[in-house]
N, C-alpha and C positions, 0 to 999 in steps of 0.2 A: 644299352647301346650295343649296336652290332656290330665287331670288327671283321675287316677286310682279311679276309683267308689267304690272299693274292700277297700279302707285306712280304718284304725279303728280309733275310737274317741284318743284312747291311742296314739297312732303315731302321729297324729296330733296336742294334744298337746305339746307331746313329741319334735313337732320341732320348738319351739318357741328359739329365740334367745337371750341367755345372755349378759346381757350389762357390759361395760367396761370402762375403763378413773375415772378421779380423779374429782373432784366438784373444781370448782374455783370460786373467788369473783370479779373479775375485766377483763377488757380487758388484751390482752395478750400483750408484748411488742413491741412498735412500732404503738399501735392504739390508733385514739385519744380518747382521755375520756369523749369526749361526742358523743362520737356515739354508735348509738342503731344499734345492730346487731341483724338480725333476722335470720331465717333457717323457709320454707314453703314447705310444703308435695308437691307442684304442678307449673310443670312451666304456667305461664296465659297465655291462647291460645292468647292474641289479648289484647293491652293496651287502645285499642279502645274501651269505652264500648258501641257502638252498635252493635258491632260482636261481642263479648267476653263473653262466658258461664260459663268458669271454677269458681269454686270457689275460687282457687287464683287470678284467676283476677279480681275477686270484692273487695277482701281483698286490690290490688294494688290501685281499682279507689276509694275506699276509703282514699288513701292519696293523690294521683294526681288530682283527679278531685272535684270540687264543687257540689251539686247537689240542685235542683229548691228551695226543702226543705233538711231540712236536720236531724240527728241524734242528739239527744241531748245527753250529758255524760252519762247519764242514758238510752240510746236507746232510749228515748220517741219520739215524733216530734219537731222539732223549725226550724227558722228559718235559709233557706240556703241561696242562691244568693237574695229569695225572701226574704223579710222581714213583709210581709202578704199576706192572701187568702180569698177570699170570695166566697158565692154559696149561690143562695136563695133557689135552687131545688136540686145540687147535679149532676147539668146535664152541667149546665155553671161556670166553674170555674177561675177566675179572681185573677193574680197574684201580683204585685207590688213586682219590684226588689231593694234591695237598691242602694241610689244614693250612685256613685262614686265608684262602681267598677270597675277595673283593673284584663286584662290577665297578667299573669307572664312577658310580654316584655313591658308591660305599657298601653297598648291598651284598651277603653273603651270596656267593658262589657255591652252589651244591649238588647233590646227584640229579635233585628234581629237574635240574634247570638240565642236564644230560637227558635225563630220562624222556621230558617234556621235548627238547630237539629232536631227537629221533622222533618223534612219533609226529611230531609238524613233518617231518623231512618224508614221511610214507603217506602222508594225509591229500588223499588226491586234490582237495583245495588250496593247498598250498605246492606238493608235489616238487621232490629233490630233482634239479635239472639235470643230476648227472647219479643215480644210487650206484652203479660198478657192483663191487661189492660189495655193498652193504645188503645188496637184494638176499646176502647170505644169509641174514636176521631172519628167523624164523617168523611167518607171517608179514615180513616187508611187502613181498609182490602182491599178496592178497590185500594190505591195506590199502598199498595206491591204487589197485583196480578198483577196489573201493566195495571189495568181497567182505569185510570182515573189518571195525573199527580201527582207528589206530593204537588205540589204549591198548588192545591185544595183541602187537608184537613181544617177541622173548627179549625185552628189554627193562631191567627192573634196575631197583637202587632198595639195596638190602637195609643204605643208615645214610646217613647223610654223606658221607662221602667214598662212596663204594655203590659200582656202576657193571652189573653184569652185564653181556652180551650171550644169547643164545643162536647159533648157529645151527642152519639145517647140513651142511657140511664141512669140512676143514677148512679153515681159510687160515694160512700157518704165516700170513702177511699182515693179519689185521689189523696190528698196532703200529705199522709202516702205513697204512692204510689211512689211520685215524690221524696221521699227520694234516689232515685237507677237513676235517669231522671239527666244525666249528659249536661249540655248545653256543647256545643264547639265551641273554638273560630277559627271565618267562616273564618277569612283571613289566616291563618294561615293551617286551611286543604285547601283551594280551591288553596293554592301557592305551598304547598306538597302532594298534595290526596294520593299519595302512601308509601311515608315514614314521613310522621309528627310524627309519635310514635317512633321516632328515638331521641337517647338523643339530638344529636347535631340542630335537630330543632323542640324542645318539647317547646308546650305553653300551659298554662294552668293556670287554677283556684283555683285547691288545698291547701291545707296545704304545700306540697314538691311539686318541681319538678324534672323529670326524668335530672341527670347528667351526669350519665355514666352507657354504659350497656356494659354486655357479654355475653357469650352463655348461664350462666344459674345463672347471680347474674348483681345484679342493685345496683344503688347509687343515694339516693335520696338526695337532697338540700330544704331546709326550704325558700319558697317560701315570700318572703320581699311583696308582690301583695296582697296574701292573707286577704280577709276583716279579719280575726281574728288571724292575723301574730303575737300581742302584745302576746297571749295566748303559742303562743309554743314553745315550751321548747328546747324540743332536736333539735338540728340545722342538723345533717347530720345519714344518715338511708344506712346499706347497707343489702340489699336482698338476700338469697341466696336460690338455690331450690336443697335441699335434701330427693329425692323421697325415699329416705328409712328410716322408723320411727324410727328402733333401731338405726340405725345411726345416724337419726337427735339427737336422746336422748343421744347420745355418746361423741359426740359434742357437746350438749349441758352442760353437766357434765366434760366437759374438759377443759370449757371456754372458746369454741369458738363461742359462744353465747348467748344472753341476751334472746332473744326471740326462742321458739322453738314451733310449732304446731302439735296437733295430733300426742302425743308420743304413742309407741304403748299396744295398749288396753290390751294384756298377760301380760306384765308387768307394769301395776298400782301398784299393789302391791311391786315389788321391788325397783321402782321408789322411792315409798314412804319412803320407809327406806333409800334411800340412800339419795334422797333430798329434804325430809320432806316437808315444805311449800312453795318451790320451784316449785314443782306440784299443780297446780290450777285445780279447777274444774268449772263449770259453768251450771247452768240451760241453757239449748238451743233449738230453736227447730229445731230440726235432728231428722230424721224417716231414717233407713235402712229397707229396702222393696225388694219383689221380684217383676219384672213385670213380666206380663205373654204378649202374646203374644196372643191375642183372635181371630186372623185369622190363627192361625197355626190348621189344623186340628184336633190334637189331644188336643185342648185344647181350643177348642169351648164353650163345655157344662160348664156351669157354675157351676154343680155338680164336676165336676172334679178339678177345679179349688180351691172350695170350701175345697174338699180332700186333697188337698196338702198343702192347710194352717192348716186344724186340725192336720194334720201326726208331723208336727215340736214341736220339744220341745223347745220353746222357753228362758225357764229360763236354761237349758244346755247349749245353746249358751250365752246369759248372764255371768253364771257363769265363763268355763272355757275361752270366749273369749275376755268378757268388763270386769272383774276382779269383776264382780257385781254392776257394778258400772250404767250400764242400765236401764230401765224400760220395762219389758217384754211385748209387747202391741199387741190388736188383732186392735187396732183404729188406727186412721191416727193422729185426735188431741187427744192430751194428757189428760186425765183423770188422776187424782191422787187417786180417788175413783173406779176405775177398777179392778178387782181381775185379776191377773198374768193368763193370759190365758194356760191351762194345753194342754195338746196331747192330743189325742182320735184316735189313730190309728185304733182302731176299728169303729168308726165312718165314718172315712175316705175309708177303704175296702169298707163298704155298700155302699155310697156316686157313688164309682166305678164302684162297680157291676153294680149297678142302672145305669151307663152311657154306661154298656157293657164292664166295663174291672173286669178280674179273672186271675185265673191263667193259664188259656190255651190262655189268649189274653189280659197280662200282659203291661199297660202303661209304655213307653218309650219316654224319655223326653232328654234334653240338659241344662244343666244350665251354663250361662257365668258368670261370675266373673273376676276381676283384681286378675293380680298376685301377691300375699305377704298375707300378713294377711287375706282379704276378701277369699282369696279360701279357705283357710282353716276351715272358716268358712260355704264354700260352703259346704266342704265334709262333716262337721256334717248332712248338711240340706239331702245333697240326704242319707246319712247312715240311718235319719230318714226314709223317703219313702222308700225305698228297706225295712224297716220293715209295712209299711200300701201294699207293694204290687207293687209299682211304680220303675222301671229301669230308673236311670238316671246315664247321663255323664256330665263329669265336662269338660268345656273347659277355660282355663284360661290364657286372654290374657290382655295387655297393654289396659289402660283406652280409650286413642283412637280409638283403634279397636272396642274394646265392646262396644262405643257410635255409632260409623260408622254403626255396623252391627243391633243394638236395630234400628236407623232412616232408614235403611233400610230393615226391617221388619225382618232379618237372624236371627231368634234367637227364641227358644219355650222360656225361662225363663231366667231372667238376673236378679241378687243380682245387688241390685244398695243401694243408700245413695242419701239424699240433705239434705243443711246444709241451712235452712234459713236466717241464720244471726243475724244480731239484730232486727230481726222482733218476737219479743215476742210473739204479740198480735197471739192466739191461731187461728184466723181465717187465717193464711195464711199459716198453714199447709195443708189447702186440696185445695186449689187454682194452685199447680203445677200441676195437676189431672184435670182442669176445662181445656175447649175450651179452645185452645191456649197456654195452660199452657207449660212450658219447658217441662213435666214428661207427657203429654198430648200423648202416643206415643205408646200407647199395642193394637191398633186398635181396640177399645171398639166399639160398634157400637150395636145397638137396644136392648133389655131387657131394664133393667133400666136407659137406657143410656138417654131417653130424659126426663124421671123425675129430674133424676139428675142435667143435666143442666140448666130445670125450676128453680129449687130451688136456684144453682147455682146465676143465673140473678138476683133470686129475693135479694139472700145474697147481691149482690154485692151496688143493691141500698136501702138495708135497711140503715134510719140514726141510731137508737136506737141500740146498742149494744147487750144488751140482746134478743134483737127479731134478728139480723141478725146471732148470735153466735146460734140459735134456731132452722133455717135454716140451719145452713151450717152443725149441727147435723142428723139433716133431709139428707142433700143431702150424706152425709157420710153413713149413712144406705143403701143408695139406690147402693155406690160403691162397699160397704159389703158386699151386697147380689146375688151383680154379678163377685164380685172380680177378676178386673182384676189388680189388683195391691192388694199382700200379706203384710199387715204390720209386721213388725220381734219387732223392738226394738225403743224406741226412748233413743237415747244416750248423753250425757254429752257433754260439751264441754269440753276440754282437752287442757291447755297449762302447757309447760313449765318456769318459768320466773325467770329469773333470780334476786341475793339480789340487784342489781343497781337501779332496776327499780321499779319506784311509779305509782300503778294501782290501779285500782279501784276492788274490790273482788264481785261485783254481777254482773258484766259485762265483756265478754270475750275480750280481750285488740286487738280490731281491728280498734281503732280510734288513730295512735300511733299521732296526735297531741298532745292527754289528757294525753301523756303520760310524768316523766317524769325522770331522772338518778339523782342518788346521794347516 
C-alpha cells in the first residue's frame, strides 16, 4: 500500500486509536491461577534459534532454550549450561559445562551436543541467521560459504564436558556473546531435522518446554530437566501473538492478560491514567533509525544522505508519537549528555544543492515502513523533507515484506527499529552496523567504510572497557559522517503487567523463569 505523501502532521495524529475494556485483577474464569498469560507484538519466524531473527523469537528462546552463558536476574553475565570460562588472550576460549545436565526427555547434555551446534550454525544448509561474532571461529565464514566442511571449524570438545572455541582474532566479549549461543540437543534434531520445533517432539534445555502450539498462541510447561528448575515459580505459560498494539493494550485491561508488550506509544499517556503502575517503563537499548540504501542512485552522495537526517525534527516525532517518553538522538549509542538534536532545514537545502538537487531537479526518494504506528511516523519524516526540498513516497507494507525487499536491495529508505535486549552494555548498539551484523545491509561500501571497520576489529578485541567503549566512539563517527543509517530516537522499553505478577522494576520482564504470581 502506497501512502499519501500530501497527509498533514494534524491527520496523522488525529488517527491514533482509543482504547477500550475495563482493568481486571485476576485470570478470567476457567483459568488456572497459576498461569502466566502473555500477549507478543510478533509471531517468531523460526523456534529454531539458528534461523530465527525476529524479536519475538528471542523473547521465545529465552524460555525454551539454555544458552552457553547465560543472563543474570539483573541482565549481567553468569553462568548458563557452562558453569566457567577462561582465555589467556581472548583468542582461545575454554568452556566447562556443568556436570549432570539433562535434555527435557532425560538425555545427557555434553560438549558433543556444543560442538555439533556450532557447526549446524556455519553449515550453509542450515546457515546461522545472524553469526556477528561468532564469524570470529576460525573457519566459520569459510564453512557457511560452503568453502571448507563444517566439521573443520576450530571448535572442539576435549572430554565431555569442556568446549574450546578457537578464534582468528580477539574477541574479549565472547562469553557476553554466548549468552544468545543456544546448544541443541543432537539426537533429537538429527531423528526430526524438519519438524523438532513441533510441540509434540520438542526437546530442550530451558526453563519451559514447548506443549502445545497453534496458529498464533503456544503453551509452555516448566521444564522438571532444567539445571535451575528448584527456582521457578510459575509452572505453565501461554503465548499469544496480538500484532495490533491498541489491541494488545485492550486485552490487556480486560483481563485477558498478565503480560502485554510494546503497548502503543500515542497512548502512554492514557494508558497511564487508566492503569497507573501497571505500565512499566524500562531503560533499553532500542535505536529506531532510518536505512538508506547507499547503492541506490540517488542516494550515493553522502551529502544528501547527510540532508535527510538534518531535515527531521526529531523531538516532534518524540513528542506526538512516544508520548515523550524517547530520547531524541543524532548517535547510535546513547549519550545522556547529548543535547536533543534540532532541524536545520536550511542546512539540509545547501547540503543538496551542493550534490545537484534544487528546485528544477528536486530529490525524489521512497520510504518503506510497517503498517500501524510506524508509518505514521513515516509521514511526519517525509512532511519534514518536502519542507528542506525532498519528494518522498511512503510505501507501507507488512514487516516481512519490508525485510524481503531492504535484503534485497528494493528500497532507497526503510524506517526500521532493533531492540537489543538485555544487552545493556552500550557497546552493542553499534555492532548490528559492523560486518556481519544483522542491520549490516544499506550497501555501505568505501568512504568511511574501511576506517570504520578497522576500528570495529580493534573494539571487538580490546579487554579494558573504557579504551574499547573509546573505539567504538571512534568508529561511530566515522558511520556519521557517511551516514548510511539516520539515528531517530532511542526508545524505552514498554510493558504492560499485570497486579498478579512479581518483577523485577529495572529490568524489562523477559526472563519469565524470575518471574513470579501472587
Amino acid at each position: 500500500m502506497t501512502g499519501r505523501a500530501g497527509w498533514s502532521r494534524r491527520g496523522v495524529m488525529a488517527s491514533s486509536l482509543a482504547l477500550a475494556g475495563a482493568a481486571a485483577c485476576g485470570p478470567r474464569g476457567g483459568e488456572e491461577a497459576d498461569l502466566l498469560r502473555v500477549a507478543i507484538d510478533g509471531e517468531p519466524d523460526s523456534l529454531d534459534p539458528i534461523k530465527g531473527q525476529f524479536a519475538s523469537a528471542a523473547l521465545m528462546y529465552k524460555q525454551l532454550h539454555a544458552p552457553l552463558t547465560e543472563y543474570s536476574p539483573s541482565g549481567g553475565l553468569a553462568p548458563g549450561l557452562a558453569e566457567s570460562w577462561r582465555s589467556a588472550d581472548a583468542r582461545s576460549w575454554t568452556f566447562k559445562l556443568t556436570p549432570g545436565l539433562m535434555w527435557s526427555d532425560g538425555a545427557p547434555i555434553t560438549s558433543d551436543d556444543v560442538v555439533w551446534t556450532a557447526r549446524r550454525a556455519v553449515d550453509p544448509r542450515t546457515g546461522f541467521a545472524d553469526l556477528g561474532d561468532f564469524f570470529a571461529v576460525i573457519g566459520a565464514r569459510e564453512a557457511l560459504l560452503g568453502q571448507i566442511p563444517p566439521d573443520q571449524i576450530a571448535v572442539s570438545a576435549p572430554d565431555d564436558t569442556t568446549v574450546v572455541f578457537e578464534l582468528d582474532r580477539p574477541v574479549s566479549l565472547f562469553p557476553v556473546l554466548m549468552r544468545e549461543f543456544y546448544p541443541l540437543p543432537r539426537h533429537a534434531v538429527e531423528a526430526r531435522p524438519d519438524d523438532w520445533t513441533r510441540a509434540r517432539h520438542w526437546v530442550g534445555a530451558g526453563p519451559y518446554v514447548l506443549a502445545e502450539q497453534g496458529a498464533l498462541t503456544w503453551r509452555l510447561e516448566k521444564n522438571p530437566n532444567f539445571a535451575g528448575a528448584a527456582g521457578v515459580r510459575i509452572k505453565s505459560i501461554r503465548v499469544d501473538v496480538i500484532d495490533d498494539a491498541a489491541a494488545r493494550a485492550r486485552r490487556f485491561r480486560a483481563g485477558d492478560y498478565d503480560l502485554a508488550d510494546r503497548p502503543p506509544g500515542d497512548q502512554i499517556g492514557l494508558l497511564r491514567e487508566r492503569v497507573g503502575a501497571q505500565l512499566r517503563s524500562f531503560p533499553a537499548p532500542i535505536l529506531t533509525y532510518i536505512k538508506v540504501n547507499c547503492a541506490s542512485p540517488r542516494l550515493r552522495d553522502a551529502r544528501v544522505r547527510r540532508a535527510l537526517s538534518l531535515a527531521i525534527d526529531r523531538d516532534h516525532i518524540n513528542t506526538h508519537f512516544f508520548h515523550g517518553e524517547a530520547r531524541p538522538a543524532a548517535l547510535v549509542i546513547p549519550d545522556p549528555e547529548a543535547p536533543s538534536p534540532a532541524p536545520d532545514p536550511d542546512q539540509a537545502r545547501d547540503l543538496l544543492a551542493q550534490a545537484g538537487h534544487g528546485p528544477d531537479n528536486r530529490l525524489r526518494v521512497t520510504l518503506r515502513a510497517t503498517a500501524g504506528d510506524r508509518d505514521r511516523v513515516a509521514l511526519a519524516i517525509i512532511d519534514d523533507w518536502r519542507r528542506a526540498g525532498v519528494d518522498a513516497e511512503l510505501l507501507s507494507t507488512y514487516p516481512l515484506d519490508l525485510y524481503a525487499a531492504v535484503d534485497g536491495g528494493d528500497y532507497d529508505l526503510a524506517l526500521a527499529r532493533y531492540d537489543r535486549g538485555l544487552k545493556t552494555d552500550p557497546d552493542f548498539m553499534l555492532q548490528p552496523f559492523a560486518r556481519e551484523g544483522f542491520a549490516d545491509n544499506t550497501n555501505w561500501e568505501g568512504g568511511r567504510r574501511p576506517e570504520f571497520d578497522r576500528l570495529m576489529g580493534a573494539a571487538r578485541g580490546e579487554l579494558d572497557r573504557a579504551a574499547r567503549a573509546a573505539l567504538h566512539r571512534e568508529a561511530e563517527a566515522e558511520l556519521l559522517a557517511d551516514m548510511p543509517n539516520i539515528p531517530l530516537l532511542h526508545e524505552r522499553a514498554w510493558w504492560l503487567v499485570g497486579p498478579r505478577v512479581r518483577a523485577r522494576d529495572d529490568i524489562p520482564p523477559h526472563l519469565w523463569r524470575d518471574l513470579r504470581l501472587g
